[in-house]
C-alpha positions as CSV (number, residue, x, y, z in Angstrom):
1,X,122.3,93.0,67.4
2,X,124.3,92.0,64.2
3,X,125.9,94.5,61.9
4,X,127.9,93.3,58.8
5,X,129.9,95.9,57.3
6,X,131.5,96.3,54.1
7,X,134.2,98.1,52.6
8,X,135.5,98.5,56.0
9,X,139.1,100.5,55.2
10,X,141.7,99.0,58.0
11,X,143.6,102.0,58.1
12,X,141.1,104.8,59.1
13,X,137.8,103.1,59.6
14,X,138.4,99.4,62.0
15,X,139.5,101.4,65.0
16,X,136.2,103.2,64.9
17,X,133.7,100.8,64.2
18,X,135.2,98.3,66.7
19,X,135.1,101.3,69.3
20,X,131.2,102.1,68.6
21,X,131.0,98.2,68.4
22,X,131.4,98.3,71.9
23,X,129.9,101.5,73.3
24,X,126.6,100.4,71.0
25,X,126.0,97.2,71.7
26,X,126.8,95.9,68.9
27,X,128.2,92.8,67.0
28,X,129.6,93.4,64.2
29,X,131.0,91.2,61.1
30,X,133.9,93.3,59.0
31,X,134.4,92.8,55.5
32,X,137.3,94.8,53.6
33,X,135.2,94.0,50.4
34,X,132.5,95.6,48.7
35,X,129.3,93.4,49.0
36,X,129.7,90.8,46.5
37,X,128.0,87.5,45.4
38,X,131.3,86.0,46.8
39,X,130.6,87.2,50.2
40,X,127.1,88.2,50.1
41,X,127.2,85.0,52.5
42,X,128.8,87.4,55.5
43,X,125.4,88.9,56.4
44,X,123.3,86.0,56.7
45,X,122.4,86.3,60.7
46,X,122.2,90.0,60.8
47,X,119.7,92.0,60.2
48,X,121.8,95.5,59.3
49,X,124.2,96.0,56.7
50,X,126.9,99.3,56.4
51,X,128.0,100.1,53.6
52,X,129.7,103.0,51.6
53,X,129.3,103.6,47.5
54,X,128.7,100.2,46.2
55,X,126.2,99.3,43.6
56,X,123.5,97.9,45.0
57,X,121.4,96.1,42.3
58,X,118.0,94.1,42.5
59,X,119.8,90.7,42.7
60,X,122.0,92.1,45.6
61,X,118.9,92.9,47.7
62,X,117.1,89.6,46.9
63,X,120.3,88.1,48.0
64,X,120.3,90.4,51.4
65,X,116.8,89.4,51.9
66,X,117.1,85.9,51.9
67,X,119.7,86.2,54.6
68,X,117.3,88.3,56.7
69,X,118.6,91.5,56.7
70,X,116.0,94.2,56.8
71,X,118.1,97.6,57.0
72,X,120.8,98.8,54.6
73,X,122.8,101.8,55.4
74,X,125.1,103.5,53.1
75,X,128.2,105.7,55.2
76,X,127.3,108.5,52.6
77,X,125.0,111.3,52.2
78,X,123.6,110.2,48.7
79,X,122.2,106.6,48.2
80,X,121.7,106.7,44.1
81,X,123.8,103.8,44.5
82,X,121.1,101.8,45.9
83,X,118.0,100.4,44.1
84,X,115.8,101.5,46.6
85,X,112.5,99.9,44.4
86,X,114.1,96.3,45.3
87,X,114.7,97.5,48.6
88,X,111.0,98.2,48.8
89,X,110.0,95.3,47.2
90,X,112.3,93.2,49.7
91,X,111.3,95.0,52.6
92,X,114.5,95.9,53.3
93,X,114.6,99.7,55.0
94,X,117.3,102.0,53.6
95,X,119.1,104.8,55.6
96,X,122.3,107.2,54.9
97,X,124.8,108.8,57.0
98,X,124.6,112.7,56.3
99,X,128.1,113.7,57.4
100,X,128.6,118.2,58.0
101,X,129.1,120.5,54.9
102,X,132.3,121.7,55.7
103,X,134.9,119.6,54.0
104,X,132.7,119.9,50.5
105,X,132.3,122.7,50.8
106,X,136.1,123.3,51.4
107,X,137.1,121.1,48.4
108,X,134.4,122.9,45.9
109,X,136.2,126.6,46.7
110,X,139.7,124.8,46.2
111,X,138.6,123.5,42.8
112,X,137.3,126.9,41.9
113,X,140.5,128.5,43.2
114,X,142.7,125.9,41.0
115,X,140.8,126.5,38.1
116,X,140.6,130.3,37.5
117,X,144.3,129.7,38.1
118,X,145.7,126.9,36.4
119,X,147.1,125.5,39.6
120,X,147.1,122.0,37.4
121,X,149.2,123.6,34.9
122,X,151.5,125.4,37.7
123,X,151.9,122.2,39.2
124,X,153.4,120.5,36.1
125,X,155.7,122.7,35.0
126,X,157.0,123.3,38.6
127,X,157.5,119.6,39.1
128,X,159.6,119.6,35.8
129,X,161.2,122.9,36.7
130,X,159.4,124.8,33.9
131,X,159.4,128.2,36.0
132,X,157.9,130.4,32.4
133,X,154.7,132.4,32.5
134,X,153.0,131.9,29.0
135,X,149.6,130.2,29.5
136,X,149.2,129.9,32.9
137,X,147.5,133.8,34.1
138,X,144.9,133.3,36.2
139,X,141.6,135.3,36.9
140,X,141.0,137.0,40.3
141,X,136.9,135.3,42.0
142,X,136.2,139.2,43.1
143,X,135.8,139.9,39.1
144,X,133.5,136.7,38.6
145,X,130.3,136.0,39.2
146,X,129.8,132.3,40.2
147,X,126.6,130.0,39.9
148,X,125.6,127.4,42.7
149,X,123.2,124.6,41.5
150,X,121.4,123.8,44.7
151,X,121.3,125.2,47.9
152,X,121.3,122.5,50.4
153,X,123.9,122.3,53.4
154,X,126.4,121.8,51.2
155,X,125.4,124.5,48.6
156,X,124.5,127.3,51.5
157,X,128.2,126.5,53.1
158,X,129.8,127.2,49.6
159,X,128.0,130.4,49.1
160,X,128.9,131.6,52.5
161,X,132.2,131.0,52.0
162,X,132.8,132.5,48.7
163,X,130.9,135.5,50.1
164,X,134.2,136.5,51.2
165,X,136.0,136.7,48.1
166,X,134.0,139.4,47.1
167,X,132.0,137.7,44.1
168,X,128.9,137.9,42.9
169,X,126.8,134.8,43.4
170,X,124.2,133.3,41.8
171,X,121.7,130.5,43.1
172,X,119.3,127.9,42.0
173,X,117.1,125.7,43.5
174,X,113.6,124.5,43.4
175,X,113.4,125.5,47.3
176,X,114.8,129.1,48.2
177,X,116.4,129.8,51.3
178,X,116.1,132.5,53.4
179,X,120.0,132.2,54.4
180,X,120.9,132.0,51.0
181,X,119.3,135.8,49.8
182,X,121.7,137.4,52.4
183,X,124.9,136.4,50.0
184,X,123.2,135.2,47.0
185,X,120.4,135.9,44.5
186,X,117.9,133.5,43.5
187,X,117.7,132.9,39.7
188,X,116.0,131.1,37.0
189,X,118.3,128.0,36.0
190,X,118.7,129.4,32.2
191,X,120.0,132.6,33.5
192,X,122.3,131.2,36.2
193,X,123.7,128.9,33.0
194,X,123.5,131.9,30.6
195,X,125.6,134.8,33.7
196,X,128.1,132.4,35.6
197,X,131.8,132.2,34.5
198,X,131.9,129.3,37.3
199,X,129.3,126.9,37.8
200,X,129.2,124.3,40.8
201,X,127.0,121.3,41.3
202,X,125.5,120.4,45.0
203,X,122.5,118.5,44.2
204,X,121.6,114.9,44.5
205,X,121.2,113.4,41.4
206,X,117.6,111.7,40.5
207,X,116.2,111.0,37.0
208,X,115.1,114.3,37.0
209,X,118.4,116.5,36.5
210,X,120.2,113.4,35.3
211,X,123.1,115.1,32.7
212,X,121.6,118.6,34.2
213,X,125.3,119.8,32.5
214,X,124.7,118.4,28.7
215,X,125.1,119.9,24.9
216,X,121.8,122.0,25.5
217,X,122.7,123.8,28.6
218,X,126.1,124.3,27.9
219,X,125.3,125.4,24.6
220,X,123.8,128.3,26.9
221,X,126.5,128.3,28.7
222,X,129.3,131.8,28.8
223,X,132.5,131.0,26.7
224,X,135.3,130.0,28.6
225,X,132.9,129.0,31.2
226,X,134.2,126.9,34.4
227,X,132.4,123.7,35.9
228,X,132.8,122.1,39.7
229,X,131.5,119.2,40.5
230,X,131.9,117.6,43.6
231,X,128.2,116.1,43.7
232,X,127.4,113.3,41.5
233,X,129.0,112.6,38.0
234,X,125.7,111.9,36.6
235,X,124.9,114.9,36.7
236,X,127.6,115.9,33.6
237,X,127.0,114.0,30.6
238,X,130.8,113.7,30.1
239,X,130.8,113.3,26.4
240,X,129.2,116.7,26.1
241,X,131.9,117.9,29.2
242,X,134.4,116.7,26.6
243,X,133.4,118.3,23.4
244,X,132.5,121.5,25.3
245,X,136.2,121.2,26.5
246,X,137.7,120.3,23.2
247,X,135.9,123.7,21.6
248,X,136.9,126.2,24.2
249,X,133.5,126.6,25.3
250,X,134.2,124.9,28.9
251,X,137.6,126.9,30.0
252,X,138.1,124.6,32.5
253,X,136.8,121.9,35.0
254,X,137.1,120.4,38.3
255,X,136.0,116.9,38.9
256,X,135.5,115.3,42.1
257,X,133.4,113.2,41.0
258,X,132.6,111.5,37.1
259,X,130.1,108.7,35.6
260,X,130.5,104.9,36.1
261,X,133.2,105.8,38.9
262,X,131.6,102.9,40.8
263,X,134.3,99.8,41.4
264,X,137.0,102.4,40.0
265,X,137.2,105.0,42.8
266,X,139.1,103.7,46.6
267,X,140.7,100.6,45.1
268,X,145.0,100.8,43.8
269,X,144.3,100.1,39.6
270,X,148.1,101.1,38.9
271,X,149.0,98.1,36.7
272,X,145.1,97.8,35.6
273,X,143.3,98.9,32.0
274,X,140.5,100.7,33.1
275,X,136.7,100.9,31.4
276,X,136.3,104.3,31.5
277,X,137.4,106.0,28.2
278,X,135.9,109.5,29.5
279,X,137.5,109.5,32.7
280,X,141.5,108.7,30.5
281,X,140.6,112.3,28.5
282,X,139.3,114.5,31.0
283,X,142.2,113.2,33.1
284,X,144.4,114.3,30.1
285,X,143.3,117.7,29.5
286,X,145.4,120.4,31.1
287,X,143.0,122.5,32.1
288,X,140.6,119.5,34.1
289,X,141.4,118.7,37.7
290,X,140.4,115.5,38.3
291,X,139.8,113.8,41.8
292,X,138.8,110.7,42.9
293,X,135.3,111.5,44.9
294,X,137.9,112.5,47.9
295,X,135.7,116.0,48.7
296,X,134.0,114.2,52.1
297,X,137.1,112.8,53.3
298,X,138.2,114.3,56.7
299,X,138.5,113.2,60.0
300,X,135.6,114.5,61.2
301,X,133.6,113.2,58.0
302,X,135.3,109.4,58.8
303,X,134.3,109.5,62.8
304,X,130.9,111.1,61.8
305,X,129.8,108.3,59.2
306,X,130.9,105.5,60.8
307,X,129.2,106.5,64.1
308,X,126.0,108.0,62.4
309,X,125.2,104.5,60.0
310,X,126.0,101.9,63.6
311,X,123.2,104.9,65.5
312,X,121.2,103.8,62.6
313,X,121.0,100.0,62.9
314,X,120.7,100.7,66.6
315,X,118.2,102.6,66.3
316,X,115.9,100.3,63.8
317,X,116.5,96.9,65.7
318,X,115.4,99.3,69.1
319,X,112.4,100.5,66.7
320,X,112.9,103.5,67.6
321,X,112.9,106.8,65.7
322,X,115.5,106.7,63.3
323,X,116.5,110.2,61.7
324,X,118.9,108.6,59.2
325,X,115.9,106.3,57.3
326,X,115.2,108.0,54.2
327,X,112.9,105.2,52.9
């Protein structure tokens, strides 16, 4: 039972894969790399590949086919990132690695904290020993009422967590939740938009609510409003983000995540010119708190991932039931 994995960190990730290598089963074939045509050649002879955020593209699964590997799993709980039509066509099974909802939903409240208080701002002038007030008040969350864009594990933990601020909060999805009315009220999207002074994203992105945040809905947006995203940066069309910041109409923003992040985010690009003009300005604004997609990472998240995505391949080489497939 061959396993190649990719993007396999040294400092937080070998130990566990070669500990679940053993207690599984398993043989597996490390890479430090993101899958590449350079060393694409590293899963011929296994049948499962592990991998975290890389772009997966047509070629890459043609490529993955031909070396006879039939089951891709992704250490993450979305798999945009994965062309799962070539996977189809290839026969090639695809499967995720859902880790708990608790470290999002920690990092979402943080950003909401840090934004209705400037803590970017703060920050600055603190580390330049700028101790004046002007420009830097803050709101109190018990005065705001705060809009969740889907309820999922993720979404349900941050609204029962900001329940104890004392907010009012708002909810939207296309499939209500029974936990979610104790703390929350369901609403139409255009009026969640339209009430919210914060607005937080925690759904997966499909072609569907691709740009869900763009000129049209922020245009409906409150004045001043703040956005969270610590889901997917396709679902901000960033040169509306931008604009809307540039106006005043977005107060502020806090960015875990942002488009075309893939190849940027987990690698040291110091000394490198990056292509991403949107992600230089929103870095640049005072009032934007950017991040680089670091929301899921804990220690439980890292043990859970790596363990969940090896279960996985076990699991499909056994043909056995395999809770983690998701096509």
């Amino acid at each position: 039972m061959r396993v190649t994995v990719y993007n396999c960190r040294e400092f937080d990730e070998k130990e566990l894969f070669l500990r679940y290598e053993k207690e599984l089963g398993l043989e597996l074939v490390l890479c430090a790399d993101a899958p590449t045509p350079e060393n694409i050649h590293l899963s011929k002879g296994s049948e499962c590949v592990d991998i975290i955020t890389s772009k997966i593209t047509r070629e890459m699964m043609r490529a993955f086919h031909e070396n006879g590997v039939r089951y891709l799993t992704t250490r993450t709980i979305g798999y945009d990132h994965i062309d799962l039509d070539a996977a189809e066509e290839f026969g090639i099974k695809v499967g995720n690695a859902p880790y708990g909802p608790n470290g999002v939903a920690d990092y979402t409240v943080m950003l909401i904290l840090m934004s209705i208080r400037k803590m970017k701002r703060i920050m600055e002038r603190t580390n330049i020993q700028d101790y004046s007030l002007k420009g830097i008040q803050g709101r109190e969350l018990k005065d705001l009422t705060v809009g969740v864009i889907g309820t999922g594990r993720i979404g349900r933990t941050v609204i029962r967590n900001l329940s104890g601020f004392g907010c009012k909060i708002l909810a939207y999805d296309l499939h209500e939740q029974d936990e979610v009315k104790e703390h929350a009220a369901y609403v139409p999207l255009e009026k969640l938009l339209k009430e919210a002074d914060v607005i937080t994203l925690h759904t997966p992105l499909t072609d569907e609510n691709f740009h869900l945040i763009n000129e049209k809905s922020i245009a409906g947006m409150k004045d001043g409003v703040v956005i969270i995203n610590t889901a997917r940066g396709g679902l901000i069309d960033s040169e509306a983000l931008i604009s809307a910041i540039e106006s005043g109409k977005i107060g502020a923003a806090g960015l875990d995540v942002v488009e075309n992040e893939f190849g940027l985010y987990y690698y040291d690009h110091k000394s490198d010119i990056l292509d991403n003009r949107e992600l230089a300005i929103l870095r640049g604004f005072p009032n934007v708190t950017v991040s680089h997609h670091m929301a899921f990472y804990t220690d439980n998240c890292v043990e859970t991932v790596v363990r969940d995505s090896l279960i996985g391949c076990k699991l499909f080489l056994e043909g056995k039931e395999n809770p983690w497939e998701v096509s």
